[in-house]
C-alpha positions in Angstrom: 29.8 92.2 215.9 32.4 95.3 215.5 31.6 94.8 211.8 27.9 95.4 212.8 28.2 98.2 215.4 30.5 100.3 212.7 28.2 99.7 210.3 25.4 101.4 212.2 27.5 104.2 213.0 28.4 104.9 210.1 24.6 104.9 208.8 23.3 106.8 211.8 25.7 109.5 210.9 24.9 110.1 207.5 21.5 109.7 208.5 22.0 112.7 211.1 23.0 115.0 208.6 21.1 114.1 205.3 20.2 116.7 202.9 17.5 117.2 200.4 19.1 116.7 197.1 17.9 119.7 195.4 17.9 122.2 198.4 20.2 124.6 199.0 23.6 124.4 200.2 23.6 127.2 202.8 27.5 126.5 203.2 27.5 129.2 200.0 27.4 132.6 201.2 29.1 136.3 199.5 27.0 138.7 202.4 27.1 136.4 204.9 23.6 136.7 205.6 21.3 134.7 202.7 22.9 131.0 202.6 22.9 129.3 199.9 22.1 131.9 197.3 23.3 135.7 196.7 21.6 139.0 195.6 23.7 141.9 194.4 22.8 145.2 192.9 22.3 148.7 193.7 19.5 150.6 194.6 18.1 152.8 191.0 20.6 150.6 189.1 19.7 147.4 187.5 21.4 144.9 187.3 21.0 141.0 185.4 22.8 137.6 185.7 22.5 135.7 182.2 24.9 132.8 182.1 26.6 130.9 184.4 29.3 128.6 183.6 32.2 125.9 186.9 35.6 125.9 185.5 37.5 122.8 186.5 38.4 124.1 189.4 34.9 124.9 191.1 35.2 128.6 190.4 31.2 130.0 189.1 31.3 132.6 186.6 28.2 134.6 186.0 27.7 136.8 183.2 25.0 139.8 182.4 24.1 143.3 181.9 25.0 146.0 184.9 23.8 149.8 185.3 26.6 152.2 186.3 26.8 155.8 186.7 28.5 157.7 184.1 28.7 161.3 184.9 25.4 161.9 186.0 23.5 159.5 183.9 22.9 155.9 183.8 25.1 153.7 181.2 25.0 150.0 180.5 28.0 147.7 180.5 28.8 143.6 180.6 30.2 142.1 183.4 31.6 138.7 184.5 31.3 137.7 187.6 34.1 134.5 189.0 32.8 133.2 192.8 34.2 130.6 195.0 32.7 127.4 195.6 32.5 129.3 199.7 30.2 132.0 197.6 32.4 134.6 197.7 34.3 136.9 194.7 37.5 135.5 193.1 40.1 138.6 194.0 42.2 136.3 191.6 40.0 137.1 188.9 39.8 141.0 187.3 39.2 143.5 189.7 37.7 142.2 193.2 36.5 138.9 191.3 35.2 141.3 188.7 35.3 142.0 185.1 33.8 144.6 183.2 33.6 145.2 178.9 33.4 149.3 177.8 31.6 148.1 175.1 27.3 148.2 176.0 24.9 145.5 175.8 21.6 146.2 173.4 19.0 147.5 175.7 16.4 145.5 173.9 18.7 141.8 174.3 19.7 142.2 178.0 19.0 138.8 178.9 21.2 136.8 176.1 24.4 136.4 177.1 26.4 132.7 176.6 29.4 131.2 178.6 31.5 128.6 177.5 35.0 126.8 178.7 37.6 127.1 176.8 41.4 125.4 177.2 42.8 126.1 180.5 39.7 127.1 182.4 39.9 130.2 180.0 36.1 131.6 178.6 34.6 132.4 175.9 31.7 135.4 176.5 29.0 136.1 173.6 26.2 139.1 174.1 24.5 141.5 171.7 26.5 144.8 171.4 24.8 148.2 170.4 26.3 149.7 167.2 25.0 153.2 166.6 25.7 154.7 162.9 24.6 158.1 163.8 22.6 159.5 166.3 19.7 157.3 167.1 20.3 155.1 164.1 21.3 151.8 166.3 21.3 148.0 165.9 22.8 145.3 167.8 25.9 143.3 166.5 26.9 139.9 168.2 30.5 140.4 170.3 32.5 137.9 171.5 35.1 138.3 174.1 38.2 135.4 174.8 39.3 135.6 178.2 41.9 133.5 180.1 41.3 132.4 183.9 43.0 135.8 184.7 40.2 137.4 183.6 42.1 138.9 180.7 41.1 139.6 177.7 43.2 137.9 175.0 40.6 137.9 171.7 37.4 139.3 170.4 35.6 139.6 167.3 31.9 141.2 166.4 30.0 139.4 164.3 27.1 141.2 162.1 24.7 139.9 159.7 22.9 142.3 158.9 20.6 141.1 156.3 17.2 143.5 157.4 17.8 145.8 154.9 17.5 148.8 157.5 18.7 150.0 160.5 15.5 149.2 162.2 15.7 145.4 161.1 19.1 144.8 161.8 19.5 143.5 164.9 21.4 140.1 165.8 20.6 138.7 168.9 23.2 136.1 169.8 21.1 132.5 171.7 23.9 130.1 172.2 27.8 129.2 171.5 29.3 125.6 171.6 33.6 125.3 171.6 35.2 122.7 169.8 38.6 121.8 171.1 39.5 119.3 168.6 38.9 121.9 165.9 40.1 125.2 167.4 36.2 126.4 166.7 33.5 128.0 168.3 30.1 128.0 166.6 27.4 130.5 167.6 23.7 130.6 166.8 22.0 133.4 166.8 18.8 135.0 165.9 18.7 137.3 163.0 16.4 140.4 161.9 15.2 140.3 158.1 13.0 143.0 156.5 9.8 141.7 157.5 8.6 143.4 160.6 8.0 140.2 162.1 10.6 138.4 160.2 13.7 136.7 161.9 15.6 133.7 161.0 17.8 130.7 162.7 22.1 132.4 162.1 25.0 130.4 162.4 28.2 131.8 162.7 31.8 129.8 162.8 34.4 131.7 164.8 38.6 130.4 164.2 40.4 130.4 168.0 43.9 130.8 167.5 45.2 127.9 170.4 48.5 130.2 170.6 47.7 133.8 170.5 44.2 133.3 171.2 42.8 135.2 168.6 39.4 134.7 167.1 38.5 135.3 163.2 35.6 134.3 160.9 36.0 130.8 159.1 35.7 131.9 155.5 35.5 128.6 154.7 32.3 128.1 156.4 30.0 129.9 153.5 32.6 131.8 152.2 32.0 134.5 155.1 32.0 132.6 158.2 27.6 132.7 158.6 24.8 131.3 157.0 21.3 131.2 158.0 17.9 128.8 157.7 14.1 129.9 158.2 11.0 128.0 157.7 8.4 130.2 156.6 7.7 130.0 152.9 9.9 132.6 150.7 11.1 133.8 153.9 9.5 137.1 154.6 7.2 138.1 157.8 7.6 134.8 159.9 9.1 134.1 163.3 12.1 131.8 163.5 13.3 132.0 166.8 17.2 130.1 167.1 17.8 129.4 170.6 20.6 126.4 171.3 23.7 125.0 169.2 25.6 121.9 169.6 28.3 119.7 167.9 27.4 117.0 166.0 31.1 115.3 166.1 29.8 112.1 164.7 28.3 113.9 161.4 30.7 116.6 161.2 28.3 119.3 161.8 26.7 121.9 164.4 23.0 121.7 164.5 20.9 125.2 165.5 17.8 124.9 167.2 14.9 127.1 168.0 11.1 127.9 167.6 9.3 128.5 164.3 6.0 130.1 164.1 4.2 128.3 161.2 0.6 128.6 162.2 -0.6 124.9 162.3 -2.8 123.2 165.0 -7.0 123.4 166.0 -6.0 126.9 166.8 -3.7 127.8 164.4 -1.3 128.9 166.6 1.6 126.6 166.0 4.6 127.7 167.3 7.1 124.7 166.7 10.5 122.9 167.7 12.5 123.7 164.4 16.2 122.7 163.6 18.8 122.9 161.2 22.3 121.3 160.3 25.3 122.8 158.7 28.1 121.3 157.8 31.4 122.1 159.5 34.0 122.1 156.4 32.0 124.1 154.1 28.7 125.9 156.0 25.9 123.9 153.5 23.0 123.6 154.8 22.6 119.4 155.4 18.9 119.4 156.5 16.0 121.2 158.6 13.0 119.8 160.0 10.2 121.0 162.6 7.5 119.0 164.6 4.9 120.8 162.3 4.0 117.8 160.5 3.3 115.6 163.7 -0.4 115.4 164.7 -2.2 118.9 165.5 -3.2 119.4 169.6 -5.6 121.8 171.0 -2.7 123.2 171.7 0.5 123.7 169.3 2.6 125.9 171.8 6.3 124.9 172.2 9.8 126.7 172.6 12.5 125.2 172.6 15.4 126.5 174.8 18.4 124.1 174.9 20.0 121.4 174.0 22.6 118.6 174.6 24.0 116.1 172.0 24.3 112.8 173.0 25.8 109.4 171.4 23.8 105.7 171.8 24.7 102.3 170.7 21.9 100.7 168.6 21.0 97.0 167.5 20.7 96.8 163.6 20.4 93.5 163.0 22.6 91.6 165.4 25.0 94.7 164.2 25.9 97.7 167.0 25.8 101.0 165.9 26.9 104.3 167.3 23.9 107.0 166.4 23.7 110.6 167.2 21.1 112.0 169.6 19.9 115.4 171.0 18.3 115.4 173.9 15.6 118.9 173.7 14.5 121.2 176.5 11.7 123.0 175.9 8.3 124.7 177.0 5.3 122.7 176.3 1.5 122.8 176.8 0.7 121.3 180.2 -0.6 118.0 180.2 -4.2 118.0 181.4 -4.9 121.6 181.3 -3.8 122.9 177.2 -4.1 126.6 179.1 -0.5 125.9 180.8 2.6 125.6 180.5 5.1 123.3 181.8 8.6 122.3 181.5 9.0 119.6 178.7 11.6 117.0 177.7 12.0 115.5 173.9 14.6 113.5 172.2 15.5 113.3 168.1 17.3 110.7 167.1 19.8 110.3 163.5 18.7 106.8 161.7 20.8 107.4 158.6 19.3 110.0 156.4 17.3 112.2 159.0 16.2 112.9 162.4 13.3 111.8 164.0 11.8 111.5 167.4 12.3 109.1 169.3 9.3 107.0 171.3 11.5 104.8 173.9 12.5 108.5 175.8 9.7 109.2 178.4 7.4 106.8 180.1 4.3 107.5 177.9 5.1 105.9 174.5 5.6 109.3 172.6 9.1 110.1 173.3 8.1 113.5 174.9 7.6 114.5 179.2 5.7 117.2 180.7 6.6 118.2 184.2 4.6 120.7 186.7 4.8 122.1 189.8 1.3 122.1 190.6 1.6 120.1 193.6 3.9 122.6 195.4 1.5 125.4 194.5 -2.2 125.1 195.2 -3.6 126.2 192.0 -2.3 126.4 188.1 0.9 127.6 186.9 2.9 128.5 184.2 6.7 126.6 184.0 8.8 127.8 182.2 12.2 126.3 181.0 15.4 128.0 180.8 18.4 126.0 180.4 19.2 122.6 180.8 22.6 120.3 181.5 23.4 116.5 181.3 25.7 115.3 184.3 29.0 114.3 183.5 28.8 110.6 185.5 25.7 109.1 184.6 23.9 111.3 182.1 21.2 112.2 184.4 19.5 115.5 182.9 18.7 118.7 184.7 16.4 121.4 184.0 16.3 124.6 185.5 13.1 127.3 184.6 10.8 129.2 186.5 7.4 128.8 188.6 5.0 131.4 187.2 1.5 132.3 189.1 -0.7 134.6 189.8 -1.2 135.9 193.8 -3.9 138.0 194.1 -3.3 140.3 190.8 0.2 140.2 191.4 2.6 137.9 188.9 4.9 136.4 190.9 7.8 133.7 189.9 10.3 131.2 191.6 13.4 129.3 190.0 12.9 125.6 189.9 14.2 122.5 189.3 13.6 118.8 188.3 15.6 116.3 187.1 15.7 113.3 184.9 17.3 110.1 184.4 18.9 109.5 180.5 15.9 107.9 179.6 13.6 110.9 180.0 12.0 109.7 182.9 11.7 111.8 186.6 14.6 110.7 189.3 12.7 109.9 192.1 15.8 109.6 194.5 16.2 113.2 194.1 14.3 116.7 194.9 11.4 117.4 196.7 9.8 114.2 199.1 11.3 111.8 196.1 9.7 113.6 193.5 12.3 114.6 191.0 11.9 118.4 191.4 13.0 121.1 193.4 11.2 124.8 194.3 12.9 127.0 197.2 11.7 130.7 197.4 14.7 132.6 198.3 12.9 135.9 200.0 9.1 135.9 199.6 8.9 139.6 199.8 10.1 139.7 196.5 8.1 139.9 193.6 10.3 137.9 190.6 13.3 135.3 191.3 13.7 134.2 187.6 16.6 131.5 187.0 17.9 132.0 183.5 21.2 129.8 183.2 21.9 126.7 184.9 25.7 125.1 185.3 27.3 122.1 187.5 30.9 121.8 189.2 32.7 118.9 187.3 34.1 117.5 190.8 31.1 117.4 192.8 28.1 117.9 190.6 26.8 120.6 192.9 24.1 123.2 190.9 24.0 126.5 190.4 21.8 128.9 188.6 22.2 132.6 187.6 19.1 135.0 187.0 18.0 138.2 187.9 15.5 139.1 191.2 12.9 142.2 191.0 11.3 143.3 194.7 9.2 146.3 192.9 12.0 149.0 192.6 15.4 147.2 191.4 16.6 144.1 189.3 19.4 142.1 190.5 21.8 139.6 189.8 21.1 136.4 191.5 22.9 133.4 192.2 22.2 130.0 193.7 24.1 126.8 194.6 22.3 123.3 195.2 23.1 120.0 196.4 22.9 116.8 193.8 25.2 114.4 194.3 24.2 111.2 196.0 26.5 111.3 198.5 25.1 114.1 200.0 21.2 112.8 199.8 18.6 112.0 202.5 17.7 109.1 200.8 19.9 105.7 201.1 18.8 102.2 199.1 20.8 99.3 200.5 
């Protein structure tokens, strides 16, 4: 009977004080006045968050663009942001929690910035610099910045292609990085201006990180000169190949670029495609590149990719188990129902020996793809929008995080949101919003844009966060959010 009574307790207690996985922990707090997420910015100066990234220790870093006064008129830097799991700046980390680069953002790129860990809960930043020849004559170069969890900085290295011809078609917009710690490596992708006017193509760079000094230098045995590129368009001239995500393939030995190619197939001939490529690690060579233009035409042919995770399965050949490479593909895809929208979509390729294909068991609908919408939270169609995507470290459970886009009267207006997955493609429905997988909270509704660009997860508790920017009218500012999502925490229980 004491058995019995306890038990009760114990559920009545939990029960007392469940919480919506997927809504936001108001414990997180910088101003002391919005719970759960944080606005910061000053009025007639803009400011951006980009990238987030939880070091081992729960600390957030957000990185992006920030306007500053310099002597009477408005200048552009980079900044990295470290918070506390309680919300509030790291004084252990730069200045105030705060670290700031002299060296300016591209005006035109302000949004790209990539985080990763490195060794020692030290981090690797990536942005697009401007590089001026003379006077107006400007392009953007790709920078990378080393910095240990002092917030010092310890390496860098720019990286330009260059390969437009002109000034005007030079620019190298950096889309992702991935660190490999087995091979002192980091790999970025980037996208990269040719001398079309329309013409950019899928870069690949392969950075060495000194483990001692921490140094960073071009792999010139990666293509001689540390890069190499891949486009689709035939004789590659005037097309769009749009690289946005990079991971490491450990089991091939390579890092595999991904993006969106604009090839012009479909009932409307306005196919803009999921497009990869593979290089090999030792040498840079090219190992293959594929797209979904082949598949079967829709009304429709809309779809942008925007991240990427790699993932490992074991395979029955023949009474004989395999381990195969994956990647699991988050993009934007045509809504399902209504061709005019968009929604967040989830794909997955699979390696069977000699090339990648997609792969029909991931989803519930036969086709290996899933379309998700928000529809039922907003009376009305919108457009959804991915961002950025993660895969839990326990349980591979997937996350995506995008934004709610709709029109109110005339006025765009846009919310972060989330939904999550199971590893098999398929909507958690012990998670978000009444069960349903997803997850909309509208931090201040007198604001016109909350846009979640980056999306990140604390390795102890598997608490979210996003970073993205908020505009009321007048101002951008950074933004930051946290979120519950670890069962323990849920208002759901299955006994």
């Amino acid at each position: 009977m004491k058995t019995i009574v306890f038990l009760i307790l114990i559920f009545t207690i939990f029960q007392s004080k469940a919480i919506d996985l997927g809504s936001l922990d108001t414990s997180f707090s910088n101003d002391g006045v919005s719970d759960g997420w944080d606005r910061s910015g000053e009025t007639g100066y803009y400011r951006y968050g980009s990238a987030t990234v939880v070091d081992s220790q729960g600390r957030i870093y957000v990185a992006g663009t920030y306007d500053y006064d310099a002597g009477g008129s408005t200048a552009k830097g980079a900044r990295i942001e470290r918070y506390l799991p309680s919300g509030t700046l790291d004084n252990t980390f730069g200045t105030g929690g705060i670290k700031t680069f002299a060296v300016p953002p591209a005006p035109i790129n302000q949004f790209e910035y990539s985080l990763v860990l490195g060794p020692s809960d030290s981090i690797f930043m990536g942005y697009s610099r401007l590089y001026c020849i003379v006077g107006n004559e400007c392009h953007s170069n790709i920078k990378i910045y080393y910095v240990n969890s002092s917030g010092v900085t310890v390496g860098d290295i720019t990286i330009p292609f260059d390969l437009g011809g002109t000034w005007e078609r030079n620019d190298d917009n950096i889309s992702d990085m991935v660190y490999m710690p087995t091979l002192n490596r980091l790999a970025i992708s980037a996208e990269v201006e040719r001398g079309g006017s329309q013409d950019t193509d899928f870069g690949v760079a392969m950075v060495n990180v000194d483990p001692v000094t921490g140094s960073l230098s071009m792999d010139t045995n990666f293509d001689t000169d540390g890069k190499n590129i891949c486009y689709f368009d035939q004789g590659a001239t005037n097309d769009t190949d749009s690289a946005r995500s990079i991971v490491y393939n450990w089991l091939q030995g390579s890092v595999i670029v991904g993006g969106t190619s604009f090839e012009g197939n479909g009932v409307n001939a306005n196919g803009t495609n999921l497009a990869f490529c593979e290089f090999n690690i030792a040498d840079g060579s090219l190992l293959r590149k594929w797209s979904t233009q082949p598949e079967p035409d829709f009304l429709d042919e809309r779809e942008y990719l925007h991240d990427m995770v790699f993932v490992t399965d074991f395979v029955d050949n023949g009474g004989i188990i395999l381990l195969t490479s994956g990647i699991v593909v988050a993009a934007t895809l045509p809504g399902d129902g209504n061709s005019s929208f968009l929604d967040f979509g989830l794909t997955k390729f699979s390696f069977n020996s000699s090339s990648w294909e997609r792969n029909i068991s991931f989803g519930e609908n036969g086709t290996g793809i899933t379309t998700t919408n928000f529809q039922f939270i907003f009376v009305g169609d919108t457009d959804d929008y991915v961002a950025e995507m993660l895969m839990e470290p326990e349980g591979g459970s997937i996350v995506l995080a995008g934004n709610i886009t709709w029109d109110d009267g005339g006025l765009s207006k846009s919310v972060p949101a989330l939904a999550k997955y199971t590893y098999n493609g398929i909507l958690d429905t012990n998670w978000g919003i009444g069960k349903s997988g997803k997850a909309v909270t509208p931090f201040d509704t007198s604001v016109l844009w909350d846009s979640a660009t980056s999306v990140s997860i604390d390795p102890n508790n598997e608490e979210l966060y996003i970073a993205g920017w908020s505009y009321d009218g007048l101002d951008f500012k950074s933004l930051i959010a946290n979120f519950h999502n670890d069962m323990i925490f849920g208002g759901n229980f299955d006994f």
